[in-house]
CHARMM internal coordinates of N, CA and C (Angstrom, degrees):
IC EDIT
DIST 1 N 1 CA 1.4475
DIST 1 CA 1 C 1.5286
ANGL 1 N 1 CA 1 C 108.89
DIST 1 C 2 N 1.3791
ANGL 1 CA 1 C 2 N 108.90
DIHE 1 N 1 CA 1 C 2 N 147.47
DIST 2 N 2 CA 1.9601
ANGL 1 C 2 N 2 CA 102.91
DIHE 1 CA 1 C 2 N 2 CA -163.36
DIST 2 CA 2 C 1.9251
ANGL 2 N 2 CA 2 C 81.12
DIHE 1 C 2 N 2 CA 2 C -150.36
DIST 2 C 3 N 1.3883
ANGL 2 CA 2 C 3 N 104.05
DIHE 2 N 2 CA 2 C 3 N 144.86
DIST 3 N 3 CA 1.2141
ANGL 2 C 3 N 3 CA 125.67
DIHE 2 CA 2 C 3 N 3 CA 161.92
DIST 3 CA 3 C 1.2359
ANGL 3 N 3 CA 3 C 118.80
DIHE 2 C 3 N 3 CA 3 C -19.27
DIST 3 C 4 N 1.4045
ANGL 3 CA 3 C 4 N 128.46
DIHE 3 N 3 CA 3 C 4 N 137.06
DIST 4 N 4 CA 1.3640
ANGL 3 C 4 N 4 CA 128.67
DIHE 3 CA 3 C 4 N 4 CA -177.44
DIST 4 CA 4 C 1.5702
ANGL 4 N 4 CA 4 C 117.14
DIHE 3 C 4 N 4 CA 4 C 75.86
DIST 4 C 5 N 1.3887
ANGL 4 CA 4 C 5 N 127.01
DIHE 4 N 4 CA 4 C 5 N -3.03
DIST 5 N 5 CA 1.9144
ANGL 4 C 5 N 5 CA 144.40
DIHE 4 CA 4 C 5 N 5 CA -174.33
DIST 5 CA 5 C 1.6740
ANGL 5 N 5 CA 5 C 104.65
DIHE 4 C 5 N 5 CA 5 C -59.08
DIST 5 C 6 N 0.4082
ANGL 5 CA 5 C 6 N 143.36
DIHE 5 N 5 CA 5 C 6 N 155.80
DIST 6 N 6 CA 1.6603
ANGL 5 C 6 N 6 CA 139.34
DIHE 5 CA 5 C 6 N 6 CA 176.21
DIST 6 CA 6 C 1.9563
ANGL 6 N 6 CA 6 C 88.99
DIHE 5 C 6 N 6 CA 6 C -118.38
DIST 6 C 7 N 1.3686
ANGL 6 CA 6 C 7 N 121.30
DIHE 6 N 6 CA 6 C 7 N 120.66
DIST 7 N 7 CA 1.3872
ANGL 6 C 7 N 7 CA 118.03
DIHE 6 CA 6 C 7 N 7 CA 152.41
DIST 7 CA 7 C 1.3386
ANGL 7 N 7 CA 7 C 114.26
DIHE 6 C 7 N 7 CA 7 C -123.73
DIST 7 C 8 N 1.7169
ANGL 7 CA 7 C 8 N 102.03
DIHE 7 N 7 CA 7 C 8 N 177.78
DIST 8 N 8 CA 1.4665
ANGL 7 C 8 N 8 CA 106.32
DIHE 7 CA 7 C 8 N 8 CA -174.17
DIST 8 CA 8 C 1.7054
ANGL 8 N 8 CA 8 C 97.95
DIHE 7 C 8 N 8 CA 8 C -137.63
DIST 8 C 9 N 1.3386
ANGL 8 CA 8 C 9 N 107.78
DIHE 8 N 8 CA 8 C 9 N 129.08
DIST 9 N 9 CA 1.6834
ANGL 8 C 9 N 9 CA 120.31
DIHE 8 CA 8 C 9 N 9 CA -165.67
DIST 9 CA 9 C 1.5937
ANGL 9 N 9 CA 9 C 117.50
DIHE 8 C 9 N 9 CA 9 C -139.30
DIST 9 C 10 N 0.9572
ANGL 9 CA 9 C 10 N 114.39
DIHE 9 N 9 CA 9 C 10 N 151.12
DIST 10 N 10 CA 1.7581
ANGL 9 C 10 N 10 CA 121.20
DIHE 9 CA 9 C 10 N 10 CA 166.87
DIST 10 CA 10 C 1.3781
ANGL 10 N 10 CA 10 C 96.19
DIHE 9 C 10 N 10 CA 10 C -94.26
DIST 10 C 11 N 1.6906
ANGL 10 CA 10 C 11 N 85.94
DIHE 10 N 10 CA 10 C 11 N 157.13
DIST 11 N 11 CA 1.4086
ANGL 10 C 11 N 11 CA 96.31
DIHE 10 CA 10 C 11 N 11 CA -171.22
DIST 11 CA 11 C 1.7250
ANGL 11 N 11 CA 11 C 115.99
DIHE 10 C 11 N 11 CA 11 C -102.56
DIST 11 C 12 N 0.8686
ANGL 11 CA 11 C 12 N 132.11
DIHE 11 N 11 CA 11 C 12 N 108.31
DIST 12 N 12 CA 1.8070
ANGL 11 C 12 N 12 CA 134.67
DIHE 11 CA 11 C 12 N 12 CA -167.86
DIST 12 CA 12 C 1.4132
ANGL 12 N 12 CA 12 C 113.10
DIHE 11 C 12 N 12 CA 12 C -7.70
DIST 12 C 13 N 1.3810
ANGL 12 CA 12 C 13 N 143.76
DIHE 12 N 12 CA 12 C 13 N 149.51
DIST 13 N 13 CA 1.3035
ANGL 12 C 13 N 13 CA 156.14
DIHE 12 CA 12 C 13 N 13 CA 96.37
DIST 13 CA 13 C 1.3182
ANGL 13 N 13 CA 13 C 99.45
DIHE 12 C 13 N 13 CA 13 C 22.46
DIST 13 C 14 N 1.3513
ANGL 13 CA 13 C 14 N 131.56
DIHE 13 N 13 CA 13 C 14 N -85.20
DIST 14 N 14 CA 1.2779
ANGL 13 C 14 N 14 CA 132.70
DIHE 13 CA 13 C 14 N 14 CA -164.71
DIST 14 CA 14 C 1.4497
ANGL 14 N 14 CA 14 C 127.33
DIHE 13 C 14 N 14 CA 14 C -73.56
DIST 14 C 15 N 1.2726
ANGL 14 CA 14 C 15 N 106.29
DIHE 14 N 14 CA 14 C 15 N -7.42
DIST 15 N 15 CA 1.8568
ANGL 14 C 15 N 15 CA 126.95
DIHE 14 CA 14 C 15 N 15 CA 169.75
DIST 15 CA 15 C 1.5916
ANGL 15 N 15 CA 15 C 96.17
DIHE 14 C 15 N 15 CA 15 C -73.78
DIST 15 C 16 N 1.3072
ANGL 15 CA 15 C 16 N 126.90
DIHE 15 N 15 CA 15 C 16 N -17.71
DIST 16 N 16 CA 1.7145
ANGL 15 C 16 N 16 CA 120.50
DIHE 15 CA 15 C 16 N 16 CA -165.38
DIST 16 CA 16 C 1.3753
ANGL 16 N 16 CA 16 C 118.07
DIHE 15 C 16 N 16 CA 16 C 36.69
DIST 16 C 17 N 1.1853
ANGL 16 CA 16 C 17 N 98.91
DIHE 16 N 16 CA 16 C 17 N 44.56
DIST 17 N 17 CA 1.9567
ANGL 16 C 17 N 17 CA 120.27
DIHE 16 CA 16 C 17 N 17 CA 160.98
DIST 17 CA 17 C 2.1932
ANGL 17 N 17 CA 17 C 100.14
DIHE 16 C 17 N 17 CA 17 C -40.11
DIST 17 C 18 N 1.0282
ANGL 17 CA 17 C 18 N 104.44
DIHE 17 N 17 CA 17 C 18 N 125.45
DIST 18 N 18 CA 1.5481
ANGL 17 C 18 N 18 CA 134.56
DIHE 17 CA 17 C 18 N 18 CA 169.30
DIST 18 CA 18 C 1.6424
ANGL 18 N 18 CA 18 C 99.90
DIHE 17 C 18 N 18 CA 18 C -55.64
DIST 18 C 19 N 1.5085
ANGL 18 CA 18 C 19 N 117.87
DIHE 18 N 18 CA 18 C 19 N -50.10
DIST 19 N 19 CA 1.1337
ANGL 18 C 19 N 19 CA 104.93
DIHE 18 CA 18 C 19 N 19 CA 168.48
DIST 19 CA 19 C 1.4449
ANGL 19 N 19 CA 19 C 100.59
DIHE 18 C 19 N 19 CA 19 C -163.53
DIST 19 C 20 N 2.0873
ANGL 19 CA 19 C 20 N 87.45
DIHE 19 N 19 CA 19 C 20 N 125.08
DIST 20 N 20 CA 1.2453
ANGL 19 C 20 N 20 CA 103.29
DIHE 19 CA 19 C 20 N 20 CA -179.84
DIST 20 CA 20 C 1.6309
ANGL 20 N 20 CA 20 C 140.15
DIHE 19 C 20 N 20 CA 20 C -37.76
DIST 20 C 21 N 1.4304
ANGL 20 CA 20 C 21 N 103.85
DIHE 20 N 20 CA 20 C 21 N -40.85
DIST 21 N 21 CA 1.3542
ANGL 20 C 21 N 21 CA 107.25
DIHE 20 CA 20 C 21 N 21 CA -163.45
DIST 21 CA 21 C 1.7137
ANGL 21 N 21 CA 21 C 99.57
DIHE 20 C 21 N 21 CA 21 C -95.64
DIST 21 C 22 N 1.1596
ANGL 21 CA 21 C 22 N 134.68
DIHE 21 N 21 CA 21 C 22 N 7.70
DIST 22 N 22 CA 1.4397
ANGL 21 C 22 N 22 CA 112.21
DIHE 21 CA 21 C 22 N 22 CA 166.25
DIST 22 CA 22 C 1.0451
ANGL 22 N 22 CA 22 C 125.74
DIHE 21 C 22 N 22 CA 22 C -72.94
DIST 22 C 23 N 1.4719
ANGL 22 CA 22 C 23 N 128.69
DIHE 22 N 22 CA 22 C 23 N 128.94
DIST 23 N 23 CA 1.4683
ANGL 22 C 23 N 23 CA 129.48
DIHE 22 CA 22 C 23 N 23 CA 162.43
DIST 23 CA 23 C 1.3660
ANGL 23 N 23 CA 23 C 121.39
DIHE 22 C 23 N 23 CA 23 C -51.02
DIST 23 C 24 N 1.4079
ANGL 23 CA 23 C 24 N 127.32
DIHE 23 N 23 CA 23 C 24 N 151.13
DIST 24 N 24 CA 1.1699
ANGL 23 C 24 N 24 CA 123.78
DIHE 23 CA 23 C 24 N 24 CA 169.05
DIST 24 CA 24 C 1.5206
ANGL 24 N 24 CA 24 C 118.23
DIHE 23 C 24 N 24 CA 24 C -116.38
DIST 24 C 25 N 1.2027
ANGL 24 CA 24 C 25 N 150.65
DIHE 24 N 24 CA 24 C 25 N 170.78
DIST 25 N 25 CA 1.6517
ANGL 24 C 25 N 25 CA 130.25
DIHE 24 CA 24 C 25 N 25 CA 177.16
DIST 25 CA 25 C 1.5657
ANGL 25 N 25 CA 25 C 99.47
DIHE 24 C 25 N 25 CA 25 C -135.06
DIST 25 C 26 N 1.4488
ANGL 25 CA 25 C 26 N 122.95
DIHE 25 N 25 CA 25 C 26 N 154.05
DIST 26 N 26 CA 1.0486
ANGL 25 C 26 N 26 CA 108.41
DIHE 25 CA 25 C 26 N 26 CA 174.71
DIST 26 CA 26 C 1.5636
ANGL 26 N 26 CA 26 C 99.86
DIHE 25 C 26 N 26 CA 26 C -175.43
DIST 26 C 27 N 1.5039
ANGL 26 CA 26 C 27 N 119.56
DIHE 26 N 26 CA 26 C 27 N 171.52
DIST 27 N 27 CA 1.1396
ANGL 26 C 27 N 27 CA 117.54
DIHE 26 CA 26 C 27 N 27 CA -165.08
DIST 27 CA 27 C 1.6359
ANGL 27 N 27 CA 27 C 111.31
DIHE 26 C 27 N 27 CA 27 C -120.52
DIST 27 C 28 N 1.3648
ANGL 27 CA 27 C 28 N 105.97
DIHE 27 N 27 CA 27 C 28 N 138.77
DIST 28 N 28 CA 1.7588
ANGL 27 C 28 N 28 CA 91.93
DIHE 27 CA 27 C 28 N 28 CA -170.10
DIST 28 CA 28 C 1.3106
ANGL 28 N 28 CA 28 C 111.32
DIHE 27 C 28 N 28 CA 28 C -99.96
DIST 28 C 29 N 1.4540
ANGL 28 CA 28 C 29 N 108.50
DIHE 28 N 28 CA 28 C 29 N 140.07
DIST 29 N 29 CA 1.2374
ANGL 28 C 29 N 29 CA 110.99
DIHE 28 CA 28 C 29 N 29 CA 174.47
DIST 29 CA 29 C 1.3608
ANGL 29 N 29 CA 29 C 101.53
DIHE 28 C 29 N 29 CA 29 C -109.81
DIST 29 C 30 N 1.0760
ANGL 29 CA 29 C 30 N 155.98
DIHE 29 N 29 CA 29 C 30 N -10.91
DIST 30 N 30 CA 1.3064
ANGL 29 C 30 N 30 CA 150.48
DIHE 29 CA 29 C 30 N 30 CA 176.74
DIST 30 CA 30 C 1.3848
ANGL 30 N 30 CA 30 C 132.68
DIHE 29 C 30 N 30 CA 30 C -146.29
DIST 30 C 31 N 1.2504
ANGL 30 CA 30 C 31 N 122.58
DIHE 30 N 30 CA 30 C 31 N 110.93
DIST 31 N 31 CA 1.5746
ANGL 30 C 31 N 31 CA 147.92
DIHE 30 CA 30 C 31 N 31 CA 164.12
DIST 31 CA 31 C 1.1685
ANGL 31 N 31 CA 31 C 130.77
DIHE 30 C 31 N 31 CA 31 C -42.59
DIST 31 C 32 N 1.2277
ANGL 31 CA 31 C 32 N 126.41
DIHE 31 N 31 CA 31 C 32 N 94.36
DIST 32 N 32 CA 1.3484
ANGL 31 C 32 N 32 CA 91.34
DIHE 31 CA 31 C 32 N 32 CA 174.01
DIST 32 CA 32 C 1.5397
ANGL 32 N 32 CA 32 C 91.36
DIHE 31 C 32 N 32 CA 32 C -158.16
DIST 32 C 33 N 1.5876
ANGL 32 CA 32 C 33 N 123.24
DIHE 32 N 32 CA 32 C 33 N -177.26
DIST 33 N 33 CA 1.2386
ANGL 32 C 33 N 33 CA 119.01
DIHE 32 CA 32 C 33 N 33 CA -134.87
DIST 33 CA 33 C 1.2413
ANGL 33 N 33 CA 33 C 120.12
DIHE 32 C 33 N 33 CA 33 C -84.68
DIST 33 C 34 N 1.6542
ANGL 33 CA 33 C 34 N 140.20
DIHE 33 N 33 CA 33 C 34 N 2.00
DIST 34 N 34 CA 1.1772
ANGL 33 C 34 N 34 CA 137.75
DIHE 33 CA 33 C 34 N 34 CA 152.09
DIST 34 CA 34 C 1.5128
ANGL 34 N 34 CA 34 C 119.55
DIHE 33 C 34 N 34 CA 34 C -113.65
DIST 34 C 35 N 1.5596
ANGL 34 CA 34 C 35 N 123.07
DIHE 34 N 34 CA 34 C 35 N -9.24
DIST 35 N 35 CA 1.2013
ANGL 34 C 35 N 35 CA 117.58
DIHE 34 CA 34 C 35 N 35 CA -169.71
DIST 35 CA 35 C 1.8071
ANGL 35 N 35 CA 35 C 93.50
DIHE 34 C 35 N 35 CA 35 C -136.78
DIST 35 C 36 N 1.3846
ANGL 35 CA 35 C 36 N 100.79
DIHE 35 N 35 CA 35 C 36 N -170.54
DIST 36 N 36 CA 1.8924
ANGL 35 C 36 N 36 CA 106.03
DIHE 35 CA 35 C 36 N 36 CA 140.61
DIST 36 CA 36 C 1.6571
ANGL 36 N 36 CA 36 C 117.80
DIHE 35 C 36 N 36 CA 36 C -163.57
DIST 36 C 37 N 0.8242
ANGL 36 CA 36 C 37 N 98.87
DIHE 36 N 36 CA 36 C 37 N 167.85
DIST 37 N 37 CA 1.7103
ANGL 36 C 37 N 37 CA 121.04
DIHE 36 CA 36 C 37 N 37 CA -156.27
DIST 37 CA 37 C 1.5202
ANGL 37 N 37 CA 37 C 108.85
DIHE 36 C 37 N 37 CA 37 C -73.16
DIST 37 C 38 N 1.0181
ANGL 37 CA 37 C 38 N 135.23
DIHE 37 N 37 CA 37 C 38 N 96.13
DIST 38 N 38 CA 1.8188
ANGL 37 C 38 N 38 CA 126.60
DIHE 37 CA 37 C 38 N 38 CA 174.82
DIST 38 CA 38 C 1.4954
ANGL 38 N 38 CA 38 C 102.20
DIHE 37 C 38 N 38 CA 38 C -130.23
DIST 38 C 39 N 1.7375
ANGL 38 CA 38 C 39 N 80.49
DIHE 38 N 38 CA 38 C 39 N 144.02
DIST 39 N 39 CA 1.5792
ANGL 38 C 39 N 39 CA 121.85
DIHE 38 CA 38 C 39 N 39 CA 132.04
DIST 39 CA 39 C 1.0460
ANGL 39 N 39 CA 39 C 140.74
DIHE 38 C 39 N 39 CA 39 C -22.45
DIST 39 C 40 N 1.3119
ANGL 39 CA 39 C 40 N 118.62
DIHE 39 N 39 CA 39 C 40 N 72.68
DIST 40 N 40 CA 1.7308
ANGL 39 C 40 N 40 CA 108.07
DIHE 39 CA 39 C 40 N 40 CA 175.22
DIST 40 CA 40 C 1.4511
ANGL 40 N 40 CA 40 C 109.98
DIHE 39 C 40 N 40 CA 40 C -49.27
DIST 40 C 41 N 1.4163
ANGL 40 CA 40 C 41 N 121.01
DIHE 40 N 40 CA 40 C 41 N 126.86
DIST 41 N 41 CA 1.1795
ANGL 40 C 41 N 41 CA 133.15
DIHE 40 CA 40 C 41 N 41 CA 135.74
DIST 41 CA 41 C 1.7683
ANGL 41 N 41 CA 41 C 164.17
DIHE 40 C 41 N 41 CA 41 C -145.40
DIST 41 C 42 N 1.6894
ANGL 41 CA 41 C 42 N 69.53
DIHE 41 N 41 CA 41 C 42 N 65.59
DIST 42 N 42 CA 1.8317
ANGL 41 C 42 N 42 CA 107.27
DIHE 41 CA 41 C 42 N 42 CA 160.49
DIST 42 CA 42 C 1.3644
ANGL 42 N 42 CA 42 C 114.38
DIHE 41 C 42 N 42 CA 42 C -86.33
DIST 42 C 43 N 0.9404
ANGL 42 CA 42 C 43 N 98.55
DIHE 42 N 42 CA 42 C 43 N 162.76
DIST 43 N 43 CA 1.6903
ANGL 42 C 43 N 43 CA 117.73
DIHE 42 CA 42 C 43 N 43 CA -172.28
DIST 43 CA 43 C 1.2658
ANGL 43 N 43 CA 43 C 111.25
DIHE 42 C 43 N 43 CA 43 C -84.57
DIST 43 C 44 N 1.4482
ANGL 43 CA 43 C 44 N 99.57
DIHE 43 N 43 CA 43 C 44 N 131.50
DIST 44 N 44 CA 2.1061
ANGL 43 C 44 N 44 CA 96.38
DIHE 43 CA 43 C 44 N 44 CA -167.10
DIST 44 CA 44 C 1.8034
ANGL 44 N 44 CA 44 C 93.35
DIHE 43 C 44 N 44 CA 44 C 101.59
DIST 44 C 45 N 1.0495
ANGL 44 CA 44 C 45 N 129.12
DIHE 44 N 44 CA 44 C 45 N -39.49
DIST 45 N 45 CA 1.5698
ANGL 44 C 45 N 45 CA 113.38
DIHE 44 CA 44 C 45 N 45 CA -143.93
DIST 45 CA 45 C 1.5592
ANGL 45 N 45 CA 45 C 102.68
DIHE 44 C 45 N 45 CA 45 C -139.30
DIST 45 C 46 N 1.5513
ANGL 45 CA 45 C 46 N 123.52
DIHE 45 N 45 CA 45 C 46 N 18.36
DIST 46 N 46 CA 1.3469
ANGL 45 C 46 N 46 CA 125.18
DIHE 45 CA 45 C 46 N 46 CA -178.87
DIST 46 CA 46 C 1.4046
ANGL 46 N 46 CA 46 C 114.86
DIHE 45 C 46 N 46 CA 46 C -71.40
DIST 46 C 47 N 1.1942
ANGL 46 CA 46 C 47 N 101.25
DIHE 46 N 46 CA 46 C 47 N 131.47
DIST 47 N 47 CA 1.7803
ANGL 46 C 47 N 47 CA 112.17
DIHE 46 CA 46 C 47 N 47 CA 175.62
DIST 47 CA 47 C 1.4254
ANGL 47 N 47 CA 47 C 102.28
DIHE 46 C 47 N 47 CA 47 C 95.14
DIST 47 C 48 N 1.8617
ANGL 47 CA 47 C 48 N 117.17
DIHE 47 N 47 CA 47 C 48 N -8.07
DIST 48 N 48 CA 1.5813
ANGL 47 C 48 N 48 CA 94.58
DIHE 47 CA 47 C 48 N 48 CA 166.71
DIST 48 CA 48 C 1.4497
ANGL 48 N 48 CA 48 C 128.99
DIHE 47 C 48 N 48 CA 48 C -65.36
DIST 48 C 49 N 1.2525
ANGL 48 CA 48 C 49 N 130.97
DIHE 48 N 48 CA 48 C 49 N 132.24
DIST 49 N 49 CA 1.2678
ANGL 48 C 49 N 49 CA 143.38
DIHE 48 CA 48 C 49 N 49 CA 174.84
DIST 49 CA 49 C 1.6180
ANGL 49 N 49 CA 49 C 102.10
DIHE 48 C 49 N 49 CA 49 C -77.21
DIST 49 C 50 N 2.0254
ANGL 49 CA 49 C 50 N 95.02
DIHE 49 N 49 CA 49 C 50 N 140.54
DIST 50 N 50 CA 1.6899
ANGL 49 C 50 N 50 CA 76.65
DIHE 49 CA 49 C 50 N 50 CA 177.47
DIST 50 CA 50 C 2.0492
ANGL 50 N 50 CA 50 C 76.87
DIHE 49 C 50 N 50 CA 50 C -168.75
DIST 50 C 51 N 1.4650
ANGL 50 CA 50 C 51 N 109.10
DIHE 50 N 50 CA 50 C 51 N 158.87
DIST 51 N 51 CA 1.0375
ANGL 50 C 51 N 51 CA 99.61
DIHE 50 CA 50 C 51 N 51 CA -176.88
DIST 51 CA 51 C 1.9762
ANGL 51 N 51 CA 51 C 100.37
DIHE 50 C 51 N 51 CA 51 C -113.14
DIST 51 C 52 N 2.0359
ANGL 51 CA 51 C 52 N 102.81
DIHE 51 N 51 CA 51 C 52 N 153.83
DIST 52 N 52 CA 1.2990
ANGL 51 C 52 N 52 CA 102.03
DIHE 51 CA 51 C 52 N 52 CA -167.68
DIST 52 CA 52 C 1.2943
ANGL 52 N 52 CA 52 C 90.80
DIHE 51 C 52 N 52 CA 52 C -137.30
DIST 52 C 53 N 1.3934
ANGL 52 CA 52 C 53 N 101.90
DIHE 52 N 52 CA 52 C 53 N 135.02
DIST 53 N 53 CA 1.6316
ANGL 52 C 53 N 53 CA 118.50
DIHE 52 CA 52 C 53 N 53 CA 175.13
DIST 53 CA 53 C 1.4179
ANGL 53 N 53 CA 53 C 109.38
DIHE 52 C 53 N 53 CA 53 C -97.18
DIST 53 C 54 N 1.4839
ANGL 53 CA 53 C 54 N 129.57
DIHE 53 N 53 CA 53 C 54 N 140.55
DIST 54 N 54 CA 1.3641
ANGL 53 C 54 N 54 CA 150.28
DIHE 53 CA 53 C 54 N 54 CA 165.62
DIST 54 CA 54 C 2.0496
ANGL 54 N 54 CA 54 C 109.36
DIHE 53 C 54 N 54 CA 54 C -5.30
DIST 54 C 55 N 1.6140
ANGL 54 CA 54 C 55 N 89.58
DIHE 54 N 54 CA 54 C 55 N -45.79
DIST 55 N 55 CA 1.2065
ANGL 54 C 55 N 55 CA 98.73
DIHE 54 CA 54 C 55 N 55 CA -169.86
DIST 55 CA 55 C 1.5635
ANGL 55 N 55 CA 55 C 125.71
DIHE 54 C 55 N 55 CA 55 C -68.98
DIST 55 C 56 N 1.4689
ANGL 55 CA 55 C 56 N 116.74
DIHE 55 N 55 CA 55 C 56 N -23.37
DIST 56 N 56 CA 1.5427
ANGL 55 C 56 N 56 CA 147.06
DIHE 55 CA 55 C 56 N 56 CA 168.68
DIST 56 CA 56 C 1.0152
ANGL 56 N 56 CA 56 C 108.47
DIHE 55 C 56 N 56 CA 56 C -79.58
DIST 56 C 57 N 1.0282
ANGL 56 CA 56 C 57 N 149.67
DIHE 56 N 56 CA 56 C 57 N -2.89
DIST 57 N 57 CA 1.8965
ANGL 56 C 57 N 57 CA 165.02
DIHE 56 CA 56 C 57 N 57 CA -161.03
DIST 57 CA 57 C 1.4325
ANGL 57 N 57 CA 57 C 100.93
DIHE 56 C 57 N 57 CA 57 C -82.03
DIST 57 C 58 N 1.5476
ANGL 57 CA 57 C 58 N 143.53
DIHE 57 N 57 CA 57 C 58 N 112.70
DIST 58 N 58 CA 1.4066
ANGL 57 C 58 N 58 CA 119.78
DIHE 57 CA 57 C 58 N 58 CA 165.05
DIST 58 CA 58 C 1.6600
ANGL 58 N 58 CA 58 C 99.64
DIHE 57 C 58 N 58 CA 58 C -99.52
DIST 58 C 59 N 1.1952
ANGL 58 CA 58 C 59 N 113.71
DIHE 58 N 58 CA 58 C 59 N -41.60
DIST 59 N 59 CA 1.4005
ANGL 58 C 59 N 59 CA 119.81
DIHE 58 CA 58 C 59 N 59 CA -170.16
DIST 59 CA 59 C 1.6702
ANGL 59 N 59 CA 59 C 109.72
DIHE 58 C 59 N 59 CA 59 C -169.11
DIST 59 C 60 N 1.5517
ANGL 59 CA 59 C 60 N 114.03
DIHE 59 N 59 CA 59 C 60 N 133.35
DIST 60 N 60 CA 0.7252
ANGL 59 C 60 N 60 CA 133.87
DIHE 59 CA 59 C 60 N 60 CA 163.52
DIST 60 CA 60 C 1.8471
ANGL 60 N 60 CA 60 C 141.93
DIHE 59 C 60 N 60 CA 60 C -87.41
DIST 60 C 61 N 1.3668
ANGL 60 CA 60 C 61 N 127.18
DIHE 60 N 60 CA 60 C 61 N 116.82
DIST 61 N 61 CA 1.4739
ANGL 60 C 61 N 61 CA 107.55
DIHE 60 CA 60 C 61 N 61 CA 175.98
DIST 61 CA 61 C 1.7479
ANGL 61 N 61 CA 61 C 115.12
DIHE 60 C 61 N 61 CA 61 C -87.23
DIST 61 C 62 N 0.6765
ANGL 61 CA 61 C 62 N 137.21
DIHE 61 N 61 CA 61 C 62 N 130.57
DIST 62 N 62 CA 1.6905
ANGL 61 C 62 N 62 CA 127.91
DIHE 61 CA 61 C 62 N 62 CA -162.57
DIST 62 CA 62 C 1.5889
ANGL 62 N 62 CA 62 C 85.54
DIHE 61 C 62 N 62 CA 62 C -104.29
DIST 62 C 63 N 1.8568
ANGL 62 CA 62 C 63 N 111.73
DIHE 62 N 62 CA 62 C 63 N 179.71
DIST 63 N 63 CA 0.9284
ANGL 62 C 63 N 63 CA 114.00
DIHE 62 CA 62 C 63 N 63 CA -166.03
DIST 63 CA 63 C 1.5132
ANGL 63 N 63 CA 63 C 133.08
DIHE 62 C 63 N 63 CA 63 C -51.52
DIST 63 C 64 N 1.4630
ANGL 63 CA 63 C 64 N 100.06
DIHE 63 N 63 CA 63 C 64 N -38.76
DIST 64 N 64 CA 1.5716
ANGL 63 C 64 N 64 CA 104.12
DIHE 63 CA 63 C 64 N 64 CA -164.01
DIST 64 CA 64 C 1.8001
ANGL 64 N 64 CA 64 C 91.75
DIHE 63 C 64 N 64 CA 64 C -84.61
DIST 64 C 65 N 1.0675
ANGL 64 CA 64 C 65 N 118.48
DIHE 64 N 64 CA 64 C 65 N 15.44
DIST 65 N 65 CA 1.7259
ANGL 64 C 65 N 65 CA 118.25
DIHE 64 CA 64 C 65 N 65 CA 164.12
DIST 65 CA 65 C 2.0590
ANGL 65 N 65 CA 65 C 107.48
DIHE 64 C 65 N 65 CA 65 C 77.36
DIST 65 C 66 N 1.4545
ANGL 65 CA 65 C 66 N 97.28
DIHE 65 N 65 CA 65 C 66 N 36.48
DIST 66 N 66 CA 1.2753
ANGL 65 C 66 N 66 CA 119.02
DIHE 65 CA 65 C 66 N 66 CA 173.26
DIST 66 CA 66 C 1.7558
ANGL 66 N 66 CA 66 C 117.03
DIHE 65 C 66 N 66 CA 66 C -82.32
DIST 66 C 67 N 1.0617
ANGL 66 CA 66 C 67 N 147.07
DIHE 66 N 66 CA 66 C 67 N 96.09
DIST 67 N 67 CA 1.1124
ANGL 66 C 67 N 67 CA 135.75
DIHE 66 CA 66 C 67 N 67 CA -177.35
DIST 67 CA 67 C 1.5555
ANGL 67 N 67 CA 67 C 99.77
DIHE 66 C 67 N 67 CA 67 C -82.32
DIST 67 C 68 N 2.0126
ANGL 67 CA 67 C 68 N 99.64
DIHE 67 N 67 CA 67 C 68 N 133.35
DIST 68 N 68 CA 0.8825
ANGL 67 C 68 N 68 CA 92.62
DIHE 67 CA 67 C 68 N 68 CA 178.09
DIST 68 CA 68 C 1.9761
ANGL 68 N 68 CA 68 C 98.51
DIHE 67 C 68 N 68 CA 68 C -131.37
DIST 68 C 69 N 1.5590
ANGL 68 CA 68 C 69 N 120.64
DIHE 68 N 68 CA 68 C 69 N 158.27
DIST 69 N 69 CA 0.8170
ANGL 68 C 69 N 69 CA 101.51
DIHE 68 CA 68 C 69 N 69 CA -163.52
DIST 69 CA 69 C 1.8208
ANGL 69 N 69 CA 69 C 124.65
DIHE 68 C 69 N 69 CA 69 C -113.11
END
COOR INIT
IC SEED 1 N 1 CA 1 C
IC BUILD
């Protein structure tokens, strides 16, 4: 996953998400070596910053708009 990726993730157990199974989508701006940094961008919640580990990952579109899974 590289800067600018659009993914789509659940949000942890320990965040006490309202409801588990919604996806969230968001765009990463930052890399780094166990997690990376995104962009909320859902509606209601754009520009929230929030950090996502490997494990919250359902699927990714990478740049050239490839979903990968």
């Amino acid at each position: 996953m590289s800067v600018g990726d659009i993914i789509f993730y659940k949000l942890r157990l320990s965040d006490l998400p309202i409801n588990q199974e919604r996806v969230w989508k968001g765009k990463i701006e930052s890399v780094y070596s166990s997690f990376v940094l995104v962009s909320s961008l859902d509606e209601g919640y754009e520009g929230l910053r929030e950090a996502v580990w490997p494990s919250q990952v359902i699927t990714a579109v990478y740049g050239k708009n490839e979903p990968i899974s």
